[in-house]
VOLUM-675612 format. One record per residue (C-alpha): y, x, z; residue number from 1. Coordinates in pm, 1 decimal. Example, Ala and Ser with C-alpha at 12.3 -4.5 7.8 and 13.67 -1.06 7.14 Angstrom:
% VOLUM-675612
-450.0,1230.0,780.0,1
-106.0,1367.0,714.0,2
//
This chain:
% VOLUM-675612
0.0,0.0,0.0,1
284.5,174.7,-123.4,2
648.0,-99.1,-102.3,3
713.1,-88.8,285.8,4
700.8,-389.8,533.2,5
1032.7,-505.5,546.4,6
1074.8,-497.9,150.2,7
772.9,-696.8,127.3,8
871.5,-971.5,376.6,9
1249.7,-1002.9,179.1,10
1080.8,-985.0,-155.6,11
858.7,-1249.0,-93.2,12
1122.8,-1473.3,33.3,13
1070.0,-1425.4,461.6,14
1442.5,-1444.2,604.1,15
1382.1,-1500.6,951.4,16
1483.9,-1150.5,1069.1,17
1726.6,-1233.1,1324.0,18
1422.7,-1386.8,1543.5,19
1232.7,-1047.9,1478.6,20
1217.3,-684.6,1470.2,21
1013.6,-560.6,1150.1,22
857.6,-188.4,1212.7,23
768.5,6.8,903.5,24
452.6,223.1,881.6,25
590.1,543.8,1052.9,26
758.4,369.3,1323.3,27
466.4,144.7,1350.1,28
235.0,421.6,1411.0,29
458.9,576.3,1623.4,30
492.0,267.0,1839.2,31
145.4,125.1,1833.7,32
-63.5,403.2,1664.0,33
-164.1,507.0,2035.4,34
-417.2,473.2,2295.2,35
-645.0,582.0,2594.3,36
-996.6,538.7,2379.8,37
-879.7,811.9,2188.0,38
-953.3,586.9,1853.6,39
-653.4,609.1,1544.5,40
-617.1,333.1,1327.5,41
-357.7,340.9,1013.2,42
-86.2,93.6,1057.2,43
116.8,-58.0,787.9,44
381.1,-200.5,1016.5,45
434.2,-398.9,1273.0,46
657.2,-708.4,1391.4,47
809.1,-797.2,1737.5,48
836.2,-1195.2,1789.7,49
1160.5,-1291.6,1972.9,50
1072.4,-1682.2,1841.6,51
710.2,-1865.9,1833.7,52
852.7,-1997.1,1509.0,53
859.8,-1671.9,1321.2,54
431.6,-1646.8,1335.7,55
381.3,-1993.1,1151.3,56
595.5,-1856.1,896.1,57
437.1,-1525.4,858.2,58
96.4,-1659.0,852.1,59
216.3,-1862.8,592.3,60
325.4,-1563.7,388.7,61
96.9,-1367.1,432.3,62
-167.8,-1652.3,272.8,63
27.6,-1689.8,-5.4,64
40.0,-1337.1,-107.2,65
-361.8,-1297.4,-80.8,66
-367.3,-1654.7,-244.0,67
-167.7,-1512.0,-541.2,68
-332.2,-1183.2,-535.9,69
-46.1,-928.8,-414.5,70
-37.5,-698.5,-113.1,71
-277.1,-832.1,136.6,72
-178.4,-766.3,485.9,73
-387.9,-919.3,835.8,74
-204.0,-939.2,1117.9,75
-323.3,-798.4,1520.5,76
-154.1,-984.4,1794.7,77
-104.7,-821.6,2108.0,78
80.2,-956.5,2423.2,79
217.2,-625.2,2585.3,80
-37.7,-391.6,2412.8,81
-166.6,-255.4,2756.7,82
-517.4,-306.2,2715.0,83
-615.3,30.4,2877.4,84
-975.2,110.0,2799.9,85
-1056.1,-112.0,2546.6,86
-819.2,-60.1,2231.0,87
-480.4,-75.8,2399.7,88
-255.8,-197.7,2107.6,89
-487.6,-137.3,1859.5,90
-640.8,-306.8,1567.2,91
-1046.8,-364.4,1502.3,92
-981.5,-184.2,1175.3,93
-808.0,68.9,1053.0,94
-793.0,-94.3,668.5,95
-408.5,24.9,535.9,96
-315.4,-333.8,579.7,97
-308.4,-389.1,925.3,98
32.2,-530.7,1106.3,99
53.3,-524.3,1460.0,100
216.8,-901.5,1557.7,101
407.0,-794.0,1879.7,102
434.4,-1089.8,2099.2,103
569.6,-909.3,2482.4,104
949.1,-1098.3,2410.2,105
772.7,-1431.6,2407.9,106
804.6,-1422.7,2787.5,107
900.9,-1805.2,2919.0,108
815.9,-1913.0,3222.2,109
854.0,-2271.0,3329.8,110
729.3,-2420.5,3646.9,111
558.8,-2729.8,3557.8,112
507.0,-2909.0,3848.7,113
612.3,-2681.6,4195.8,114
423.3,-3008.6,4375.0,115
109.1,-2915.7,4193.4,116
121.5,-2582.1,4151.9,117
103.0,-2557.1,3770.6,118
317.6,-2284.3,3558.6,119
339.9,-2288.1,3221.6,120
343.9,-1884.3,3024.8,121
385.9,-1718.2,2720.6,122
187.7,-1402.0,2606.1,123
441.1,-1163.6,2702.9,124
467.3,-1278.0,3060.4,125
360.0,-982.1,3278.4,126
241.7,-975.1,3651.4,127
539.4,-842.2,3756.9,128
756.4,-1069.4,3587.3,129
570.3,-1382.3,3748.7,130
624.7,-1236.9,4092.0,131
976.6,-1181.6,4060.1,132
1034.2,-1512.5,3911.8,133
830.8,-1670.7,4244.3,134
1052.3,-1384.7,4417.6,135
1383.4,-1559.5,4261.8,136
1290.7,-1906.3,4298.5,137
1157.7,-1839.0,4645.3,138
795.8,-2002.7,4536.5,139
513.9,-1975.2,4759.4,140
257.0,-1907.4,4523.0,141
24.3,-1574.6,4461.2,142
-11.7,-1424.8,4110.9,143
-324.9,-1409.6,3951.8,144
-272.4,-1086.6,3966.7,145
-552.3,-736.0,3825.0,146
-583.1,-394.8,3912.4,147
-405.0,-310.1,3562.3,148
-66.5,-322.4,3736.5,149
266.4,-502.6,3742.7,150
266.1,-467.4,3368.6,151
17.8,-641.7,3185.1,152
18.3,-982.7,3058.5,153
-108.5,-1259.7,3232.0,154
-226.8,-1460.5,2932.8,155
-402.4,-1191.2,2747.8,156
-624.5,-1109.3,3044.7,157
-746.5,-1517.8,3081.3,158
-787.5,-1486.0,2711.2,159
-1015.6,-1182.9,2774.3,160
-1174.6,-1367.5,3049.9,161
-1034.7,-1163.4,3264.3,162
-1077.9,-1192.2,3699.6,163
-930.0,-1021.5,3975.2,164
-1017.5,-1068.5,4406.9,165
-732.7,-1360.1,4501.4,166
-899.0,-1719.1,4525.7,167
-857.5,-1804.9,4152.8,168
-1095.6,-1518.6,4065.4,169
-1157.8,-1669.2,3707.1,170
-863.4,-1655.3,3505.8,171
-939.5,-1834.7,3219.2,172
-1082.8,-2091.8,3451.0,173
-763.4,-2131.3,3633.1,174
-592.2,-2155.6,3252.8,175
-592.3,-2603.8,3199.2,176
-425.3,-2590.4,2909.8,177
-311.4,-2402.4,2587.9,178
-119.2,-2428.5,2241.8,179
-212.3,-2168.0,1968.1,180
-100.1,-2090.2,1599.1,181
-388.6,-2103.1,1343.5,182
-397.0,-1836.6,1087.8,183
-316.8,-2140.5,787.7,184
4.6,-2216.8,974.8,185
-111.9,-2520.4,1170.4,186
-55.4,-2546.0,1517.4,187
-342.3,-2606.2,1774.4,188
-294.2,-2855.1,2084.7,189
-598.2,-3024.9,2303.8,190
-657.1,-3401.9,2290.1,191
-520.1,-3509.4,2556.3,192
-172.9,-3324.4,2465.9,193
-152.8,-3497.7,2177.5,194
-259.3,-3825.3,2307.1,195
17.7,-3835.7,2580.2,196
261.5,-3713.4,2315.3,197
180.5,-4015.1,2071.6,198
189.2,-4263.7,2373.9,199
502.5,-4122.3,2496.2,200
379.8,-3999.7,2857.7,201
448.6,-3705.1,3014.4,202
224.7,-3417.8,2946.4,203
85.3,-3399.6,3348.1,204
-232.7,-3472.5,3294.4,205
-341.2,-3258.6,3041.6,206
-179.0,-3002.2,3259.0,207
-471.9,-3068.4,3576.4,208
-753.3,-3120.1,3367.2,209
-890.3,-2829.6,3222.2,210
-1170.4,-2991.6,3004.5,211
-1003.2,-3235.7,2794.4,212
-1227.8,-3518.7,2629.6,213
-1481.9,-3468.0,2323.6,214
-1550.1,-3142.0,2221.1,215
-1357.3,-2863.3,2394.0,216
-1208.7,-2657.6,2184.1,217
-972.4,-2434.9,2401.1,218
-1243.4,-2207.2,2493.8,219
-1297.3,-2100.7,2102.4,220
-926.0,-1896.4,2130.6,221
-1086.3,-1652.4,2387.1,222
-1229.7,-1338.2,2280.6,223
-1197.9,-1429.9,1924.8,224
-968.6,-1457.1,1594.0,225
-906.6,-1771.3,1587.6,226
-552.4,-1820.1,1617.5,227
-253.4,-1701.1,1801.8,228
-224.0,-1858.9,2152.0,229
113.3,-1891.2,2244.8,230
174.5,-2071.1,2536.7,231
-58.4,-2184.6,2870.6,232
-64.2,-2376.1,3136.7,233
-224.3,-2210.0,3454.3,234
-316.7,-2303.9,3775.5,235
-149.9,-2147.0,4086.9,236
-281.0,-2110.3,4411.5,237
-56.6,-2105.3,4744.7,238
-0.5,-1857.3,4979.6,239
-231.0,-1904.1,5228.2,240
-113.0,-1967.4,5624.2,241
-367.8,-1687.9,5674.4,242
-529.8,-1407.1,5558.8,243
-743.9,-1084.5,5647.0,244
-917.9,-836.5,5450.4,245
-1252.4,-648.9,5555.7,246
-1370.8,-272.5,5492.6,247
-1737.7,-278.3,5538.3,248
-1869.2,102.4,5504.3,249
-2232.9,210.3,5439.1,250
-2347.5,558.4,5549.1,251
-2674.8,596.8,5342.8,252
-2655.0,554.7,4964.5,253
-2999.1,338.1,4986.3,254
-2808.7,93.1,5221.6,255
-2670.4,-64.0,4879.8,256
-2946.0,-298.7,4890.5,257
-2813.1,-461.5,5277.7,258
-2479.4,-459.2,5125.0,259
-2596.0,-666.6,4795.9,260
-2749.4,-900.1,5041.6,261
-2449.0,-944.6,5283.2,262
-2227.5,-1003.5,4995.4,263
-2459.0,-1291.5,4853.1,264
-2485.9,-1436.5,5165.6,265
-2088.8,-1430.8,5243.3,266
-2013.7,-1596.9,4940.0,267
-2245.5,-1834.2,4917.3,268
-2138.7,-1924.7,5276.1,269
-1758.2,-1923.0,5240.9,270
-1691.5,-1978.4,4891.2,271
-1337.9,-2134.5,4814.6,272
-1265.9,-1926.7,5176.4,273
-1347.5,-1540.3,5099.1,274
-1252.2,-1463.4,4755.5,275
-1494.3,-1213.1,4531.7,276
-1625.6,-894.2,4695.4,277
-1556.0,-560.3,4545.3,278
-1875.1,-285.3,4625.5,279
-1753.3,109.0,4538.6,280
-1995.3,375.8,4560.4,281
-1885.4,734.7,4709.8,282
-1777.5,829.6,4396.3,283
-1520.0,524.7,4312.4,284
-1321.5,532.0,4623.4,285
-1281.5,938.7,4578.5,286
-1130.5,882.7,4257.7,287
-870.7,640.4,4433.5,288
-791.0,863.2,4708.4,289
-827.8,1245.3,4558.6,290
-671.6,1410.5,4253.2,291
-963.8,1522.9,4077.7,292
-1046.3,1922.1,4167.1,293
-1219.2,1950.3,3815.1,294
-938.1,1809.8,3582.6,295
-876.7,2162.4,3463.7,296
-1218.3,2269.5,3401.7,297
-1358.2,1917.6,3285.7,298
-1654.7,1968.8,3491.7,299
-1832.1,1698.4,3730.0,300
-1785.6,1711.6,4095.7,301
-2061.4,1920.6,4174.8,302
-2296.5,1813.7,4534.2,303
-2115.9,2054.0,4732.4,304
-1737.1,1881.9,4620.4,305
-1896.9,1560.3,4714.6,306
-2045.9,1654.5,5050.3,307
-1678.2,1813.4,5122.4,308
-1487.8,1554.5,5012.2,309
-1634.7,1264.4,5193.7,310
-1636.0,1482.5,5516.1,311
-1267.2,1521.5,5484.0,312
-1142.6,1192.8,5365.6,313
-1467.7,981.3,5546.6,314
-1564.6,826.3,5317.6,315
-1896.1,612.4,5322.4,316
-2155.9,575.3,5027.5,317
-2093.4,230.0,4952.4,318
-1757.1,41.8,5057.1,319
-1716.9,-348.8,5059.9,320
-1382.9,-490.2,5001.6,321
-1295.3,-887.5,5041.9,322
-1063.5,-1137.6,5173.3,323
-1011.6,-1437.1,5391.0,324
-822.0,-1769.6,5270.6,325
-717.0,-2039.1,5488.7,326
-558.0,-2181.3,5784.7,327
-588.5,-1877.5,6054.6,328
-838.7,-2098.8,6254.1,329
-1059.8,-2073.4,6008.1,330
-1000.4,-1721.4,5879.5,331
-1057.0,-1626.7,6245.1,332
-1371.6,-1795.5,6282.3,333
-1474.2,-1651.6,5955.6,334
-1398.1,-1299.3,6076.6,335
-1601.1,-1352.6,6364.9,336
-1934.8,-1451.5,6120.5,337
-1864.9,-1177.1,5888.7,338
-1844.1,-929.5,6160.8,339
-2164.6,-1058.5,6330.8,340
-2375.7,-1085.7,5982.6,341
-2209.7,-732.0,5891.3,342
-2278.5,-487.3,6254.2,343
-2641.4,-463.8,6205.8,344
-2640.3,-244.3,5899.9,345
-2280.0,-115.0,5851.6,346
-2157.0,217.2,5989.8,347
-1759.4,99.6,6009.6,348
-1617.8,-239.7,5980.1,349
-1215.8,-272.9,5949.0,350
-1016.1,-540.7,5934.7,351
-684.8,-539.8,5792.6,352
-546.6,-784.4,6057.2,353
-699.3,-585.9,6397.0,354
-460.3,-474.2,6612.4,355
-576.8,-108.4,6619.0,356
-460.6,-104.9,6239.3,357
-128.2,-236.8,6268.1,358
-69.5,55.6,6550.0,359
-217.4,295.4,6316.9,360
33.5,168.2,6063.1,361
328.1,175.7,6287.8,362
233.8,501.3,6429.4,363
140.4,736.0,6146.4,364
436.1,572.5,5926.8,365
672.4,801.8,6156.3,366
420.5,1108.4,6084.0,367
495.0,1389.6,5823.1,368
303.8,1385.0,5525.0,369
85.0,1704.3,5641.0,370
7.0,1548.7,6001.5,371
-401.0,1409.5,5953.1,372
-319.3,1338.0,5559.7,373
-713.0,1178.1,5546.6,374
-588.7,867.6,5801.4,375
-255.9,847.5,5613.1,376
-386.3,799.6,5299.1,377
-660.5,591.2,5386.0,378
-339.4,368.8,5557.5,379
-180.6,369.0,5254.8,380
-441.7,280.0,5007.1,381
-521.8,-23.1,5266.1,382
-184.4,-146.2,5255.5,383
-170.9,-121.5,4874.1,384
-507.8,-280.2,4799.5,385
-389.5,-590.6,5086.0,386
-102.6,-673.7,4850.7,387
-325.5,-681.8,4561.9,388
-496.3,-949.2,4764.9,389
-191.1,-1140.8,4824.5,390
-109.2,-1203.4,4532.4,391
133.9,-901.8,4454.0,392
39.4,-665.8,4142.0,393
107.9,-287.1,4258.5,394
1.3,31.8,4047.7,395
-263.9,112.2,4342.8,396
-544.3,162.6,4070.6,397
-334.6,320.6,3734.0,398
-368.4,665.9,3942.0,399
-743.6,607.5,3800.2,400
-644.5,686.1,3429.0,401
-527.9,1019.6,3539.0,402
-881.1,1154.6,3652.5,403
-941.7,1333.5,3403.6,404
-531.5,1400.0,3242.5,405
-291.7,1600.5,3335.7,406
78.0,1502.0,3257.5,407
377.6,1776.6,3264.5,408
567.5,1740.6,3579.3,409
876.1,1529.5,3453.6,410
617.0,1281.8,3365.1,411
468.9,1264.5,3734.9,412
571.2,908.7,3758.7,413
294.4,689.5,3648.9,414
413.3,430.7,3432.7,415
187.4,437.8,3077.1,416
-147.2,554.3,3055.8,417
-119.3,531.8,2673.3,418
199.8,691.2,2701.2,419
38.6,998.6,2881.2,420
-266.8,1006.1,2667.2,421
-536.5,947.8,2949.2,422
-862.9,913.3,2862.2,423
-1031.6,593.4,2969.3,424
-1293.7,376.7,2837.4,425
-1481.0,85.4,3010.7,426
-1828.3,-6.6,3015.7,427
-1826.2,-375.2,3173.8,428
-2201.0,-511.8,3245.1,429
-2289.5,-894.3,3374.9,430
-2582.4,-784.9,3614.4,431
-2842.8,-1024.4,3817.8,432
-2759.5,-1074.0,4156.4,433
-3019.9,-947.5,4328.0,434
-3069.2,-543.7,4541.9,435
-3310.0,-456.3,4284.2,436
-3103.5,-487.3,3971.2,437
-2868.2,-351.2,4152.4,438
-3044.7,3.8,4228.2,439
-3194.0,18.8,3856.4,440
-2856.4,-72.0,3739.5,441
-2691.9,211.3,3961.1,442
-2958.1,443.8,3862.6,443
-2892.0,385.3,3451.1,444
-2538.2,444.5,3520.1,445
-2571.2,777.5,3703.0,446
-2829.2,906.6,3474.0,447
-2615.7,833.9,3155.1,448
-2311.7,907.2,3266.4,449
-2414.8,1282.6,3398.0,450
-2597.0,1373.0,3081.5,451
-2249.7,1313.0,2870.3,452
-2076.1,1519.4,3185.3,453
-1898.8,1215.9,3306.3,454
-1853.7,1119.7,3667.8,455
-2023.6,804.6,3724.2,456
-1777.2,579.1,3924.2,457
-1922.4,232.7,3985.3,458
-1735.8,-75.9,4109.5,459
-1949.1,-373.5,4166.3,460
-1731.1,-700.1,4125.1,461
-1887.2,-1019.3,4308.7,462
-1700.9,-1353.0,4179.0,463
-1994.7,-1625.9,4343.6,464
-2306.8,-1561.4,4494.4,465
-2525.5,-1559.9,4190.5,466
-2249.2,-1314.7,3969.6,467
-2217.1,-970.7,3991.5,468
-1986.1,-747.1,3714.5,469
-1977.2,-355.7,3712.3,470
-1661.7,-202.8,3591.7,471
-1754.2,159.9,3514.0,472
-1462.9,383.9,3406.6,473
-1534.2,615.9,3112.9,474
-1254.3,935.0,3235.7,475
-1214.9,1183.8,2987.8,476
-947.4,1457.2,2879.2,477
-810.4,1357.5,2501.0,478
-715.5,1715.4,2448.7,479
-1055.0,1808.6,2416.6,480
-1291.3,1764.0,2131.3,481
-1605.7,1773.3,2316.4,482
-1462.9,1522.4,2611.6,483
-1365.0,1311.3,2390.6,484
-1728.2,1297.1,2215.9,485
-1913.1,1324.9,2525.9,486
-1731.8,993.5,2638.5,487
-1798.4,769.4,2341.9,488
-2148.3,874.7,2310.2,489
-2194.2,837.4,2652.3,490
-2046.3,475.6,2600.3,491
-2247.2,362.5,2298.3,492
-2577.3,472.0,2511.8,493
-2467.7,260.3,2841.7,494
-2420.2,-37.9,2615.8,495
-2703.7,12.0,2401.6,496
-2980.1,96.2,2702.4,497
-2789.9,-113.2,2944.6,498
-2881.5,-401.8,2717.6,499
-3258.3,-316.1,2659.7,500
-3244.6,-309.1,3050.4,501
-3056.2,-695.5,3119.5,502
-2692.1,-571.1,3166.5,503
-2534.3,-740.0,2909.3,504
-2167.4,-673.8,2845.7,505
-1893.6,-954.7,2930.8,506
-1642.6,-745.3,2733.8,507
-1682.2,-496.2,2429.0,508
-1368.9,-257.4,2335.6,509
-1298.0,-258.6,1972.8,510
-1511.6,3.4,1834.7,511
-1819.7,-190.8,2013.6,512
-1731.0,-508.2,1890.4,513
-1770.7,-402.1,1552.7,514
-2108.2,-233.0,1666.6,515
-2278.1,-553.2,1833.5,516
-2106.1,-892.5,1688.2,517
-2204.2,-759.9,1286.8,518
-2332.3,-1074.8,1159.8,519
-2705.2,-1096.5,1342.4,520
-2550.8,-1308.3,1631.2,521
-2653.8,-1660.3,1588.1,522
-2296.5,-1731.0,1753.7,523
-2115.1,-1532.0,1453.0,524
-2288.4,-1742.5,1209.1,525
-2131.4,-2064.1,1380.7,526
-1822.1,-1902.1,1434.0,527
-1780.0,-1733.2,1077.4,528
-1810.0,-2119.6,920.1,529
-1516.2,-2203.4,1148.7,530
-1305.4,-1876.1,1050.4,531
-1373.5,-1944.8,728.7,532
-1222.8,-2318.5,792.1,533
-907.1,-2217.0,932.3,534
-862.5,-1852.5,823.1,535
-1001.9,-1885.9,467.1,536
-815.4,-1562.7,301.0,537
-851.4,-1388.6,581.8,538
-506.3,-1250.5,773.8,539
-563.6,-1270.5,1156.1,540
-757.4,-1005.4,1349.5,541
-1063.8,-928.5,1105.2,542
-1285.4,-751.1,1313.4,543
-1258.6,-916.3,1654.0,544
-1581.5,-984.6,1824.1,545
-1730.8,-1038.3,1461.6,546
-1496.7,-1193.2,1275.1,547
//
């Protein structure tokens, strides 16, 4: 493709500039062109959205020009591009034609109904832009908020299917409502939108009840190329009259299978009270507290590092992480149970509401930095991870991306893991609630990750009793040929053994979801016809989880 973007938008009769910003191919790939999967795609340009508007219209270009044969160009939209691990702001393929459709100044926010608790978003909406907003309207609502930070987009992450540890763990389940863009122009609303828009009602109802009537359709926009979803309606919970948070720490690495048991138990005893229950090995939590002694070297932490490490900052084998919702009555009664059902096996148990922790906090806040640094930042990683929990996105877990990266000194600030060219990939398994799965699971992880000369960090994320997702960070340095191989193969062999073993994937980054969703899927077969329906000469996100 040869006549730039902006040339071929005014020569083809597009002259709604003033409600975008149209990026040529060397800006474009200067903008967009970048990652932390290490993975380069060829851009041909890209456009930032200032009105929903503006995408109808393009889609409608854009089909006219394959219609009539000319320049062909398929459009990747993005919310705020921060996808960290799993193609960032990149698109499935790297074709020549491919526009980036920037959507992160669509960023509305209307409060629906305060009395309810229902907000309605656009794409561009970020976690940290919803809690200033219930900051500024004095709101008493949590977000629905990830460990990604104050910076990524709300929508995009219930369109991903996204979760994170406050009560509404399942973010597209909390999402009761959505309006989308099809790729022929038209726009998308549910049934009961439309039907209280014909009748003249308000548009309440529709707002409250996620499933609609006849077929639901809403759920076909997620992880897919359907269309472009531009606005949704979630559902908020309220900051709770009281709250705790429990450490439970293991001493033995076998005591895993006690742990996977007491989590099951808890939730299936307290569900809608303690919200999902994180599990980190050894590993995991060193990563959160400790730079990484290898990052020059690339090497793993050898036994020795290990053993030293957890001596100096304590830290356990395994380490549960939850919380309590709900009047204090009951999160003190609650407390009490967990405490009783926890003692037998664990070798600490902290919560964040005991008295001897708020004089830790009050004491050791006075301290210098180099006065018992292990307690302080222990402190300080508990007091981070407790506003995650309420409801308030922090950066507590972008220190992560850096494992492995090291940044020039001006750049010590953490703000853009893309920006800084970490190296991150994720390898995101569903796997069966039960201790066994949980050791072979643990075991496949290790194994794999060590013989590609990765450090195996494991997170084990419990949303119900019967659910358990790993989130295993891929850390590698992009400045180094053999790192960056070592981490992609040692991807591709997690996914493709994990699956021969029962751990199926919930979420594939973009290189995988070429890999697995190529046609043999009897889902892509269904979902091709209805592509085909909607998106006949093919301009939105060609690639996407087999599209």
């Amino acid at each position: 493709m040869t006549q730039d973007l902006h040339l071929l938008l005014t020569s083809n009769g597009f002259d709604n500039f003033q409600n975008c910003e149209v990026f040529n191919q060397n800006q474009a790939n200067t903008l967009y062109n970048k990652g932390t999967e290490s993975i380069s795609r060829n851009l041909y340009g890209a456009i930032k959205v200032k009105k929903i508007e503006v995408i109808s219209e393009l889609f409608q270009l854009a089909n006219r020009l394959s219609t009539d044969g000319q320049t062909k160009i398929v459009f990747y939209p993005i919310s705020t591009g921060n996808n960290w691990g799993y193609g960032t702001s990149l698109p499935n393929l790297s074709s020549g034609n491919s526009v980036i459709l920037d959507l992160s100044l669509l960023n509305n926010i209307e409060m629906v109904n305060e009395y309810l608790g229902l907000v309605r978003i656009e794409p561009g909406v970020t976690q940290g832009q919803l809690s200033d907003y219930f900051e500024k309207n004095n709101l008493p609502f949590m977000v629905p908020v990830t460990g990604a930070g104050a910076s990524c987009s709300i929508l995009a992450n219930a369109l991903e299917r996204g979760y994170g540890i406050t009560p509404h763990q399942d973010h597209f389940a909390a999402l009761t409502d959505l309006k989308a863009i099809l790729p022929n122009g038209q726009h998308y609303q549910s049934p009961l939108s439309q039907l209280s828009s014909e009748a003249g009602q308000a548009d309440l109802v529709n707002q409250t009840y996620k499933w609609n009537v006849g077929p639901y359709l809403d759920g076909l926009f997620t992880q897919s190329g359907l269309g472009v979803v531009y606005q949704a309606t979630i559902r908020l919970k309220r900051i709770p009259a009281g709250f705790d948070s429990f450490y439970i720490d293991y001493k033995n690495d076998d005591d895993v299978r006690v742990a996977i048991e007491f989590i099951k138990s808890t939730l299936e005893k307290f569900e809608g009270i303690v919200g999902s229950i994180n599990l980190m090995d050894r590993l995991r939590i060193i990563s959160m507290l400790k730079p990484n002694p290898n990052k020059d070297t690339g090497n793993l932490l050898s036994s020795e590092q290990i053993e030293t490490i957890t001596k100096k900052e304590m830290v356990a084998a395994w380490t549960i992480v939850g919380s309590i919702y709900g009047e204090p009555s009951v999160v003190k009664q609650v407390k009490k149970l967990i405490k009783k059902a926890a003692k037998p096996h664990a070798h600490h148990i902290i919560f964040s509401g005991d008295v001897k922790i708020k004089i830790a906090k009050s004491v050791f806040g006075k301290m210098p930095a180099w006065f018992l640094p292990a307690i302080q930042d222990k402190l300080k990683s508990l007091a981070a991870s407790i506003e995650i929990m309420r409801g308030r996105p922090n950066e507590i877990a972008k220190p992560l991306c850096y494992w492995r990266t090291t940044v020039p000194e001006q750049q010590s600030a953490i703000k853009d893991p893309a920006k800084d060219k970490c190296g991150l990939l994720w390898y995101a398994p569903l796997i069966p609630m039960s201790p066994d799965s949980v050791i072979r699971y643990t075991q496949h992880v290790r194994t794999v990750c060590r013989k590609h000369n990765i450090d195996p960090l494991i997170t084990f994320t419990n949303l119900r009793h019967d659910l358990i997702d790993s989130t295993v960070p891929i850390l590698f340095s992009q400045s180094s040929e053999l790192s960056v191989s070592n981490a992609h193969s040692c991807l591709d062999e997690l996914v493709k053994e994990g699956i021969s073993l029962g751990y199926i994937p919930y979420r594939l980054n973009i290189e995988q979801q070429l890999r697995w969703f190529d046609g043999h899927l009897q889902s892509d077969q269904i979902m091709q016809k209805i592509y085909k329906a909607f998106d006949e000469n093919g301009i939105n996100q060609i690639g996407r989880y087999g599209k």
